[in-house]
N, C-alpha and C positions, 0 to 999 in steps of 0.2 A: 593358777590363774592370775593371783597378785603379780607374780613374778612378770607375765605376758604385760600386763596392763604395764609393769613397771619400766619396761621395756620400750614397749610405744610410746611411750609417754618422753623419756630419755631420748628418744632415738624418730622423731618426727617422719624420715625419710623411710621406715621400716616398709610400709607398702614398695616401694622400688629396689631393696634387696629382696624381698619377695618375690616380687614377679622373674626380675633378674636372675636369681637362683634358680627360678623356678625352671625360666628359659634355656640358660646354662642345662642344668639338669634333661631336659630333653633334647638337645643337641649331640648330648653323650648317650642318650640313649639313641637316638640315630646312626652316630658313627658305630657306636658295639652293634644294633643289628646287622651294620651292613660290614662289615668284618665276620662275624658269626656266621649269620644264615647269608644276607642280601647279596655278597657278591655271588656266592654260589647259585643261586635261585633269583637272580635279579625280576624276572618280569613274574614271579609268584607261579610258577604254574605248579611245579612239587607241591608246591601250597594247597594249588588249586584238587591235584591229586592224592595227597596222601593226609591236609592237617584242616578239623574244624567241625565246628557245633551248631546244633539247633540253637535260633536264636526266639522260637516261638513251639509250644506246645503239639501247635497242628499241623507240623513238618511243611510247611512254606518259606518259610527263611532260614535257608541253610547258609551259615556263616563259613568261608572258608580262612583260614587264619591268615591277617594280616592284606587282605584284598578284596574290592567290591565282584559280585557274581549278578553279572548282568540275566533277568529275566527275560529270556525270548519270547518272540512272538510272532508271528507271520513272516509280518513285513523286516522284521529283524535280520534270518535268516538270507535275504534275498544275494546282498553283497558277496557272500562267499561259496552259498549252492545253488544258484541263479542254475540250469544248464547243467548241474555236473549231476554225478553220480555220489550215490552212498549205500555201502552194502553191507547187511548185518548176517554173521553165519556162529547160527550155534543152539543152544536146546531151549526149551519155555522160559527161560530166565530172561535171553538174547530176546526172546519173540517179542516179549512183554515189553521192553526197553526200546524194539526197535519199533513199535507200534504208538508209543507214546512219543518216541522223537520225531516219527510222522505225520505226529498230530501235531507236535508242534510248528512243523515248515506248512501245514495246511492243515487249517482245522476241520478242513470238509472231508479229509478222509479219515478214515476209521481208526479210532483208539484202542480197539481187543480185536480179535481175530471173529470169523465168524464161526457161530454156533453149529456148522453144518457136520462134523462130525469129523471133519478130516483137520484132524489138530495137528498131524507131524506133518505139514503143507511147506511149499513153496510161496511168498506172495512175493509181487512187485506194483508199485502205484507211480505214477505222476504225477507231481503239483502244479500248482499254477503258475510256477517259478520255473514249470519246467526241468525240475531237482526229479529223477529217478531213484524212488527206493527200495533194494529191494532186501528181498531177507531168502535165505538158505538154509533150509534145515538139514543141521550136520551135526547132532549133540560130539559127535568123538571128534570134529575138525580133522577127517582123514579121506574125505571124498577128493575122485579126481578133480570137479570144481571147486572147490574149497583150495587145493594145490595150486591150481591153474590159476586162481586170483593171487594166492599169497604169491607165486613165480613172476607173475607181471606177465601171464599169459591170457590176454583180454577178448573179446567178442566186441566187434563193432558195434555201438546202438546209437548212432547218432548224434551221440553225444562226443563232449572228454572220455576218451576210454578209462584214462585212468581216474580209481573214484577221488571225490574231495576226502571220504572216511569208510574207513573199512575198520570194522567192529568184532572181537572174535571171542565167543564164550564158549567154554566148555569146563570137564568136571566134576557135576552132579553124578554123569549118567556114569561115567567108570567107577563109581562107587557103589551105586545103585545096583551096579549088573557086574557083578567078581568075575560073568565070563567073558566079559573084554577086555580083560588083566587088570585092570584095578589101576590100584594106585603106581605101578611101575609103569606103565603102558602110556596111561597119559606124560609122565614124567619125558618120555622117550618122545613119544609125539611132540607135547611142545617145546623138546630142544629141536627137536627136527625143523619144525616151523621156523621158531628164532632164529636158527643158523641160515635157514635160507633168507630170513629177512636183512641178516645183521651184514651177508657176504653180496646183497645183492647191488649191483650200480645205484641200482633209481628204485626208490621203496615203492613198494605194491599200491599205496596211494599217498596224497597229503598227507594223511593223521592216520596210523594204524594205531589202533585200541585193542589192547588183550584185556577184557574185563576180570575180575580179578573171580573166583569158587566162591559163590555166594555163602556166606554163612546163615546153617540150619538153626532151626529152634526145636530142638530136638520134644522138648513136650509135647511139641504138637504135632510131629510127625504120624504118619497113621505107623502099624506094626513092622510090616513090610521094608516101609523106607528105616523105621529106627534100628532095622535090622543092620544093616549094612553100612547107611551115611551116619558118619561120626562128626564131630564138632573137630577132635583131636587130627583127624586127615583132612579139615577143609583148611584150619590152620599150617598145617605142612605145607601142602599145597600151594598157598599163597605165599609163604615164605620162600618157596622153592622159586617158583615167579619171579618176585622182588628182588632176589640176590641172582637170579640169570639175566633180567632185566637191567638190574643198578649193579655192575659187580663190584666189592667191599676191596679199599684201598689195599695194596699189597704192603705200603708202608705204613708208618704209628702216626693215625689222622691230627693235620695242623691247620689252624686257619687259616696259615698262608701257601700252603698248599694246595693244588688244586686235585680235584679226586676226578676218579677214571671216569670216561665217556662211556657212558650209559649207552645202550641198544636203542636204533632209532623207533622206539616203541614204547607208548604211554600206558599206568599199570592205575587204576584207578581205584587204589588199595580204600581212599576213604568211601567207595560204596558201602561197604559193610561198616563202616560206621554210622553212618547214617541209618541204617536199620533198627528198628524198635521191634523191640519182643511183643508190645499189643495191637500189632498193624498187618501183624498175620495169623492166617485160620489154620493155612494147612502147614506150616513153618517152613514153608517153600518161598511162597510165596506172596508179596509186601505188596502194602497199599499203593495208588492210585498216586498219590502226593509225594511218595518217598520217590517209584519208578520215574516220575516224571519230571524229579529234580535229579536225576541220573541221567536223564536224557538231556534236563539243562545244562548240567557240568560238561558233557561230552561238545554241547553247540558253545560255551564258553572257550572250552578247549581247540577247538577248531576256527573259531569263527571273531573270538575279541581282537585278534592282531590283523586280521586283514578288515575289519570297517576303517572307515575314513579316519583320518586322524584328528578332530574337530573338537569341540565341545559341546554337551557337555561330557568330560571323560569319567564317565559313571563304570566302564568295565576294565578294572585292573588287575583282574587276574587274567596271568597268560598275555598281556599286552603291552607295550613298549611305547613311552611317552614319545610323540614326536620330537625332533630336535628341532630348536627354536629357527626359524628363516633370519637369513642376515640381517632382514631390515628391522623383526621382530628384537634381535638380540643387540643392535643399536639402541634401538630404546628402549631395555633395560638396563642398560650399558651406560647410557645418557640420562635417567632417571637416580640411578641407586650412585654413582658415583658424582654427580654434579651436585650436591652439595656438602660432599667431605672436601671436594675440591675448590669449593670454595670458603668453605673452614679454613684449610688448610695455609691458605695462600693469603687469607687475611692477618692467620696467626702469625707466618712469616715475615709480613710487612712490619708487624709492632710485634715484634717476640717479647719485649720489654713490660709489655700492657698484660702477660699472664693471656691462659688460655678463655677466661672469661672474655675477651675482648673481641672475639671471634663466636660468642654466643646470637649474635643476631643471623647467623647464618642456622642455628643450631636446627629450626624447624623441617629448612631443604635434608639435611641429614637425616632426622627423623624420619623425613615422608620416604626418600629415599630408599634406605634403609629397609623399613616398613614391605614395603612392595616390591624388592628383592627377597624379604623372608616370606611373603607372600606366593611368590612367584614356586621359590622351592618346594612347599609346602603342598601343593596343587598340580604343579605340572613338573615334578621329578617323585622317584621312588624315594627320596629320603627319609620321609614319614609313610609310613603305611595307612589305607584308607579301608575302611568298612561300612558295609551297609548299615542301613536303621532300623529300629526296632521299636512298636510303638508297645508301649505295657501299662496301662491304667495305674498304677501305683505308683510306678515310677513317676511318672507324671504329676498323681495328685500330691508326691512326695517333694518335687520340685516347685511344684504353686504352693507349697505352704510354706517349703524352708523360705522362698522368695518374697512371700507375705511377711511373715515373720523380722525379714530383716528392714523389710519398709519398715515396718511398725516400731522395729525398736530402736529407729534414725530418725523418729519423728521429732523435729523441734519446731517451737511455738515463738510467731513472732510477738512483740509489744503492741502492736497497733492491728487495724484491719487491713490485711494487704491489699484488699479488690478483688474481685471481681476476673477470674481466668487469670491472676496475676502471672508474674513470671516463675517465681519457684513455684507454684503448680501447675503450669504446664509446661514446664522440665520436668514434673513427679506424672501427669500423665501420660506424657511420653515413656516414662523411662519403665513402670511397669507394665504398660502396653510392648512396649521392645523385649522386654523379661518374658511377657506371654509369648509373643510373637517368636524367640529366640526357642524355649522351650517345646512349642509347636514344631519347631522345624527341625532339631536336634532326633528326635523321638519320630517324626515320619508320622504325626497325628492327621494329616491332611484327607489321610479316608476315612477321619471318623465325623461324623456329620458334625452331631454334637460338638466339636469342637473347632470344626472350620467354620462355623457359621458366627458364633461369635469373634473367630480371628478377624473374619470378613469385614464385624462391624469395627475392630478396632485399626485397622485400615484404612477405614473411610473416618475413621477421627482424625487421622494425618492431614488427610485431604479436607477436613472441616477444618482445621487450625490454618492449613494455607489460605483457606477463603475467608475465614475470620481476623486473624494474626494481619495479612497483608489489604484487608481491606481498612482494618480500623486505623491500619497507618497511615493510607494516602490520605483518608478524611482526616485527620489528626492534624498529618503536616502537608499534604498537599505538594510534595514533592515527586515532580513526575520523571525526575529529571534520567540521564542514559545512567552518572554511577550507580546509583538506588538497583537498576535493571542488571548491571554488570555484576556486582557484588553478591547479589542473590542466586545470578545462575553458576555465577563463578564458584561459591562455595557449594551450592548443591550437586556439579557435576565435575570438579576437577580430580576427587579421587575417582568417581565413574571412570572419566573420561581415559584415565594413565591406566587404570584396570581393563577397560577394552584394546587397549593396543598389547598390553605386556603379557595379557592372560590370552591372546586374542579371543576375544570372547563377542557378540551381540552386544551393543548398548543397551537393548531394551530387553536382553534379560536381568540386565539390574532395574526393575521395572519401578521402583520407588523415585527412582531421582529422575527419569524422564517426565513420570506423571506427577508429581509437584513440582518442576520445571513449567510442564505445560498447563499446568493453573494456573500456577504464578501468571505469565504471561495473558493465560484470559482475564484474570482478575484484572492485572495493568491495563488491556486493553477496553475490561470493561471499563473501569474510573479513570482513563486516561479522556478517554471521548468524551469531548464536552465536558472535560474539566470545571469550567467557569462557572458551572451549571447545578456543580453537586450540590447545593446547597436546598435547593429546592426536591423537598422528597419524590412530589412524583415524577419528577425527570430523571430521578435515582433511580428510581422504582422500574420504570419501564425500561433503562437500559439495562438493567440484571433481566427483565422480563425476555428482552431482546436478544441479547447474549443468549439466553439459557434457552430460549426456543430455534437461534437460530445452529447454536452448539448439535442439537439434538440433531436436527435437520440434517447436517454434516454426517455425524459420525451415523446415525441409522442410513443413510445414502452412499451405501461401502463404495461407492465407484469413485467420488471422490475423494476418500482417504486411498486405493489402491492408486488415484490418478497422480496424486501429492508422492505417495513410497514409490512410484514406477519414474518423476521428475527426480527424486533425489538418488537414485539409482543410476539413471544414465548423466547425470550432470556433476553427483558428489560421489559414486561408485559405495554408496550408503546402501547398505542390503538391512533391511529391515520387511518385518511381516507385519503386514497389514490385518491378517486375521487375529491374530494374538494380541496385537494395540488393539482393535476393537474391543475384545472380548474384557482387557483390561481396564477399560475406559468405561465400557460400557454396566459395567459393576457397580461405577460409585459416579455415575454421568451426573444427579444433580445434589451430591453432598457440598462440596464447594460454594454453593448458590446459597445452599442453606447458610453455611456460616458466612458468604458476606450479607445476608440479610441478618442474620442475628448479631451481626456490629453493627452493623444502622440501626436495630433495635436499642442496645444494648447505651450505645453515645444518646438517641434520641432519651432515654429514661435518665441517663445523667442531665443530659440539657436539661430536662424539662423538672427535674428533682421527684421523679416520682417517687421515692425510697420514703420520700417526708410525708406522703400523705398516711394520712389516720389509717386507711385501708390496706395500707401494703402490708403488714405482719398477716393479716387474711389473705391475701393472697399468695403470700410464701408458704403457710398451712398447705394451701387449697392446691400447690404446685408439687411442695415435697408425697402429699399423699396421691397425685395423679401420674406422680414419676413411678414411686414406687409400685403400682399396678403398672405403666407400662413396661417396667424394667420385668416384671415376675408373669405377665403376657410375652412380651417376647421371647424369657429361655424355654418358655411353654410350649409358642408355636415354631421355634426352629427347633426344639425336640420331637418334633410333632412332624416333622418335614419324613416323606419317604427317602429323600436322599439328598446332598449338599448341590446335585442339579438342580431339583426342586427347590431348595431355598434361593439357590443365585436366581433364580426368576421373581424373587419378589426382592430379593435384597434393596436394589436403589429404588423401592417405593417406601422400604418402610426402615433404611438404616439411620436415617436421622430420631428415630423416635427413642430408644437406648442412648444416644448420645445425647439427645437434649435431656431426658432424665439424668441420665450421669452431673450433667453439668449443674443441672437445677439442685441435686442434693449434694454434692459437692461443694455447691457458695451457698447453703441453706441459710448458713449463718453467719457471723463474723469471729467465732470460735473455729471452723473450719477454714475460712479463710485467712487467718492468719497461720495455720501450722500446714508444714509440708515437711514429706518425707527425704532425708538426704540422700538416703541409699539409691532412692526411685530417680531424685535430681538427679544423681550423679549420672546414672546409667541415661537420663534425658538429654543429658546435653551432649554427650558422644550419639547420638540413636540412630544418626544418617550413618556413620560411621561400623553401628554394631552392625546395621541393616548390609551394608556391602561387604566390608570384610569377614561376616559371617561365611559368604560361600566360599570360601576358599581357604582360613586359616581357624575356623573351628569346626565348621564342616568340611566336605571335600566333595571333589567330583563335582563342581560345580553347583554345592547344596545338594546331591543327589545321595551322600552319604556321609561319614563320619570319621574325623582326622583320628588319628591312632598315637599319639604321639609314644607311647608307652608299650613296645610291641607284647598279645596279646588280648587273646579276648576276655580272658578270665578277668584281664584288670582293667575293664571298660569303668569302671566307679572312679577308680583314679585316675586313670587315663579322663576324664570329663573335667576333675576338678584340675587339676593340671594345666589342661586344652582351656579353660575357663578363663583360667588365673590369666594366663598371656593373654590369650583374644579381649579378655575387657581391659589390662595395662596396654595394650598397643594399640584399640581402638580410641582410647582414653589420649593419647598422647597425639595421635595421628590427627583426630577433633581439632584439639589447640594448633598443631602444624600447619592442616587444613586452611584454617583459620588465619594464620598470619602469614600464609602462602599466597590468600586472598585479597588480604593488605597490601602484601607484596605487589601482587598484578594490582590490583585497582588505584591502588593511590591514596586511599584516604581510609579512614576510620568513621565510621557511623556510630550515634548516641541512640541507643533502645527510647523507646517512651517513656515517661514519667510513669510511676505507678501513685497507688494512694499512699504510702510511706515515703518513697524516697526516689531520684532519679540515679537510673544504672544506665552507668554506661560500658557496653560489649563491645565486638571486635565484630565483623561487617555484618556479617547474616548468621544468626544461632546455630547450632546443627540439627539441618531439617529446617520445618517448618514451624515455628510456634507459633501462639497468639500471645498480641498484646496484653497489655493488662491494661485495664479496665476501672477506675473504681466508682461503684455507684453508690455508696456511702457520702462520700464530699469529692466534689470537684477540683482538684489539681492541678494548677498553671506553674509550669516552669519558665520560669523567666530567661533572659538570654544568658546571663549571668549562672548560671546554673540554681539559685534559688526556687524553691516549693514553697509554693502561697495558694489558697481556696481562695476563688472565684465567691464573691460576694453577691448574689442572685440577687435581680434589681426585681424579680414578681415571684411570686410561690406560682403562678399560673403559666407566665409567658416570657423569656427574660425579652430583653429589647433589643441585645444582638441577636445575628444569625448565628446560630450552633455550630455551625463552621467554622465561623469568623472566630467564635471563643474560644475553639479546640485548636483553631490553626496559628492565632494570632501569636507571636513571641517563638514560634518552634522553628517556623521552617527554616533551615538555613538559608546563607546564600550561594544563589546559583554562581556555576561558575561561569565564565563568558565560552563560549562555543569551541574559541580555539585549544580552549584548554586541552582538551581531552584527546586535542590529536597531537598536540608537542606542548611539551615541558618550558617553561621561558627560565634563562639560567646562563650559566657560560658559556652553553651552546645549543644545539639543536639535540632534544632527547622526545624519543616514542611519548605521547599520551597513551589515555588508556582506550582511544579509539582504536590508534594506531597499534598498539600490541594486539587487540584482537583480533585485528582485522591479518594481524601475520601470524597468528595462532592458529587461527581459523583456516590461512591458505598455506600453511603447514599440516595442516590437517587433511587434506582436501590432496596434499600432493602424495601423502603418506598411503590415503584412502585407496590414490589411483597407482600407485607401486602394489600395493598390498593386492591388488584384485588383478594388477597384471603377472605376479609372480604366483599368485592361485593361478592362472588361468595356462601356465606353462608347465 
């Protein structure tokens, strides 16, 4: 351990050979799998066939190695058996299997057969999709229908004659009964079958399935059957299959060699893996959960490569990433390379100045960069992707190692920092992003219990934007457009390059639209009647205003569908109007809340309430009313029947946990002086963890989990690994971000003073935070940059206006109008009007390519 410590200490940069190694390190394990297995099995479907684990106890998430396994469901189904046909021939194993996969293209038809007595039946059903199912009982597959399908010898029925999937089991019964010849017999059958499928033009359907001799559990056979069916012939059998099916290289296998074309026929060898010895009575035959993830693999195997090609791309096995469209692969093209090339060209100018001289570019490479590995990561097979898997221990084993390292980053400032200062909220951002991060890694989202607090830690985002951005305008009173540009600009510029490259929805990155559009109400609130804030109740009633007419709007769906239906046919902007409601409507008046608790918060500094006799009783009297409401509320969302029932009371009662948090949080001025580094650190990247989560820790659009380490077994490392890079690249991407925003806007902005010291940051923090605050002693920064307390002219009243004191010496100066549209200098250069207004009608022309090349 001395040695590590010695080490870091020596070697300050050791964090970035770290991660770098680390990255390096999974790069090469990409290129070996896809040398090994990946070229051979590019879109996973062998995978999907023969390799993979239970990833939960009660056979629902069956993992297949190295790919997500999309769960069907109705309306799933539609795209590929809309009108066709699917037909299953073979003994009670087939019946069982085809009766569950029926149930899943329509749940309204029957899951077991009926009880009427006649079990060796014919059935056939139609759904509502119009999908014809039918089933053929044939246990020996040697009937002349059974021929006549495998031949491409069809019957009219109004439909596609030929089916989308034809399914063919057989097996049991020639073991069972030695006078159908047995084990030779079948042998001879399904070469016979094979050979007609392998010589035939055009295959008997889409997807021909030979499910594979199910394996017995012979203790539990009754006398009869353990007479005859063996363990030892259901193994031959399948092997026999497998090697007619795949036949074995005639030369000494190379990975760069390519191995023989396999029969146009899928062998579903991992059935029988998936089988558990306690899941069957009569060892025939298996649970309800196992058959009917049998029948999912088979719609995965049929059905993942012909859905749309879209996002989000949650089903990768058996499916093949679209290829990027021209104008798509411009702008990744235009992104990941324009700023090496502009590295590049500046290094050449002054080769003499060392490659350091060419660092002011260094960020456009970064971002760059970034979102090229980004791109890979998500939308190519180079990393493999897997489903989630949520496990209470794992879980409680990640909240505490994460606790833990808050606690032991904890450092203690000299003085009282204030009041929401800035390192604490960077520290509660940052372990809210750790929860949040955690949550989403693990698929906890159906556990009530733990979306319900995620829920509240969500609308603290959104309570920092209304607090963080109100106590600014009161503070400095600057209304002005950069303040407006700088804030949207750093909130949505990696959104924004992430929607064109990923093509993805903007407002499934639903974070940085909805503190975008706070932001903007707050501005709009305190922008009105500026002249005016000084006077509380003209405060008061336009928050009142705002927030009643807010409500008005978003409960009145016609007018948000009327606004997404203009920005559709005018900006070629496809956005959902029910999904923004429902987002909106979660945390409708938390925002309100926190800029009312900064007009609280500055009114207790103006007026010096901290000094009266009374306030240590009152801090008593709040940390013990926090504490009952913090231990009522994990009461009553434990208490909820389900995460429905709690989103219906959520935005009445998610301020009540937050204002307790905050209240014992600055209980004292020993808490508010210490904050945790580890939690900062992760705080000030949190917009950053927030987006590029779904794509380069998770995958599939958040819908499952990057693999970098091919392997399920080694999902432990594969996490710390995926860890290490996603928080070094969201870490470096923050700062880029950041001076990316510089870049566009033109200027640099100075944070507030706090009660220690004035910081000054780089335009807009990442995300939303709040100001600091301090209600211990009052703080004027002078223009000079000097910190000097405000000398209170009454203990009762001072004799300025609260504005006046908060505002006077801070605001800057405004610039003159024309600024922002040109540059004054040697010649004529873009302001930062003028840049956005060509951003924006690049935006707009990109929009209306993009929706005419979908629309061809």
């Amino acid at each position: 351990m001395s040695s590590f410590k010695r080490l870091f200490s020596l070697n300050p940069s050791w964090h970035h050979y770290l991660a770098l190694s680390t990255g390096a390190f999974a790069v090469l394990a990409g290129i070996l799998h896809y040398i090994i297995s990946g070229r051979a099995d590019p879109l996973h479907c062998n995978s999907l066939l023969t390799r993979g684990t239970w990833l939960d106890e009660n056979h629902r998430n069956w993992q297949p190695e190295g790919c997500m396994l999309h769960a069907y469901q109705s309306k799933d189904t539609t795209p590929c058996l809309a009108s066709r046909r699917v037909v299953f021939i073979g003994d009670s194993v087939t019946r069982s299997l085809y009766f569950h996969f029926m149930h899943i293209v329509d749940p309204k038809l029957p899951i077991a057969p009926p009880d009427d007595g006649h079990k060796h039946s014919n059935y056939s059903f139609t759904s509502d999709s119009l999908t014809t199912l039918d089933f053929f009982w044939d246990p020996y597959l040697n009937t002349s229908g059974t021929l006549s399908l495998v031949h491409g010898h069809l019957p009219s029925l109004g439909v596609d004659d030929r089916p989308a999937m034809l399914v063919l089991g057989s097996g049991l019964w020639y073991l069972r009964y030695a006078t159908t010849g047995g084990l030779p017999a079948w042998e001879a059958n399904m070469e016979s079958l094979l050979e007609f499928v392998s010589v035939a033009q055009r295959k008997p359907a889409d997807e021909v399935v030979i499910i594979p001799v199910e394996d017995i559990i012979s203790s539990k056979l009754s006398p009869e059957r353990a007479e005859t069916m063996h363990s030892s012939d259901v193994d031959a059998m399948n092997s026999d299959l497998h090697h007619r099916i795949n036949p074995p290289s005639p030369v000494i296998y190379s990975i760069f060699s390519s191995s023989p074309v396999a029969l146009p026929v899928s062998l579903p060898l991992v059935f029988n893996k998936m089988l558990d010895d306690a899941s069957t009575q009569d060892g025939l035959h298996f649970s309800d959960n196992i058959v009917k993830s049998h029948a999912n693999i088979l719609l995965n195997l049929r059905c993942n490569n012909v859905w749309p090609k879209t996002s989000p791309f949650d089903k990768t096995c058996c499916r093949a990433y679209p290829s990027p469209s021209f104008l798509q692969l411009a702008i990744i093209a235009a992104v990941v390379v324009c700023g090496p090339i502009m590295w590049y060209l500046a290094y050449t100018r002054n080769p003499t100045k060392g490659i350091s001289f060419a660092d002011e570019y260094s960020p456009a490479v970064i971002f760059g960069l970034s979102i090229g590995l980004i791109f890979i990561a998500d939308r190519t097979g180079f990393w493999l992707k897997e489903q989630k898997q949520f496990n209470p221990w794992t879980f409680a084993f990640l909240v505490l190692c994460s606790l833990a390292a808050g606690l032991t980053t904890v450092k203690r400032a000299d003085k009282d920092m204030g009041f929401l200062n800035r390192d604490q909220t960077d520290e509660w951002k940052g372990w809210m992003q750790i929860a949040i991060l955690i949550y989403h890694y693990l698929g906890a989202s159906k556990i009530s219990g733990i979306y319900n607090p995620i829920r509240v830690l969500v609308a603290a985002y959104l309570f920092m934007t209304g607090y963080g951005h109100t106590t600014f305008y009161i503070k400095k009173a600057d209304f002005g457009f950069l303040r407006i540009a700088q804030v949207l600009v750093r909130l949505n510029l990696l959104t924004i390059v992430l929607v064109y490259t990923m093509d993805v929805n903007y407002l499934s990155y639903y974070f940085s639209p909805l503190v975008s559009m706070w932001y903007l109400i707050v501005y709009g609130t305190m922008a009105i009647g500026s002249q005016y804030n000084d006077r509380m109740p003209f405060l008061l009633s336009k928050i009142a205003i705002s927030m009643g007419m807010f409500t008005w709007f978003m409960t009145e769906t016609w007018m948000l569908d009327a606004v997404f239906a203009f920005l559709e046919r005018i900006f070629s902007i496809h956005w959902s109007a029910r999904e923004w409601t429902f987002r909106v409507i979660l945390d409708l008046w938390i925002a309100y809340f926190g800029m009312l608790l900064a007009i609280a918060v500055i009114k207790i500094q103006a007026y010096r309430l901290t000094d009266h006799h009374l306030w240590p009783m009152a801090v008593k009297a709040a940390v013990g009313t926090s504490i009952f409401i913090l231990l009522w509320f994990f009461a009553f969302e434990l208490m909820q029947e389900s995460k429905f029932t709690y989103n219906a009371w959520h935005r009445y009662i998610s301020f009540l946990p937050i204002a307790a948090f905050i209240t014992l949080r600055n209980a004292s001025s020993s808490l508010r002086s210490c904050s945790s580094r580890a939690f900062a650190f992760i705080g000030r990247c949190s917009l950053e963890t927030f987006i590029i989560q779904y794509h380069l820790w998770l995958a599939g659009d958040t819908k499952g989990v990057l693999v970098l380490l091919p392997g399920t077994r080694w999902r432990p490392i594969n996490f710390v690994i995926s860890t290490i890079i996603f928080i070094y690249i969201s870490h470096h991407v923050s700062h880029a971000t950041g001076e990316l925003t510089t870049w566009i806007c033109g200027n640099k902005e100075t944070s507030l003073p706090t009660s220690t010291r004035n910081v000054t940051r780089h335009a807009v923090s990442s995300g939303s935070s709040a100001e600091s605050v301090p209600l211990a002693t009052d703080v004027h920064t002078s223009k000079d940059g000097d910190s000097r307390p405000i000398k209170s002219d009454s203990t009762v009243r001072p004799t300025r206006r609260w504005v006046d004191r908060l505002a006077d010496g801070t605001s800057p100066q405004r610039s003159s109008g024309y600024k922002v549209w040109y540059t004054k200098g040697s010649g004529w250069r873009p302001g930062l009007k003028a840049k956005l207004v060509v951003w924006l009608g690049v935006m707009w022309l990109v929009n209306s390519l993009w929706t005419a090349a979908d629309s061809t």
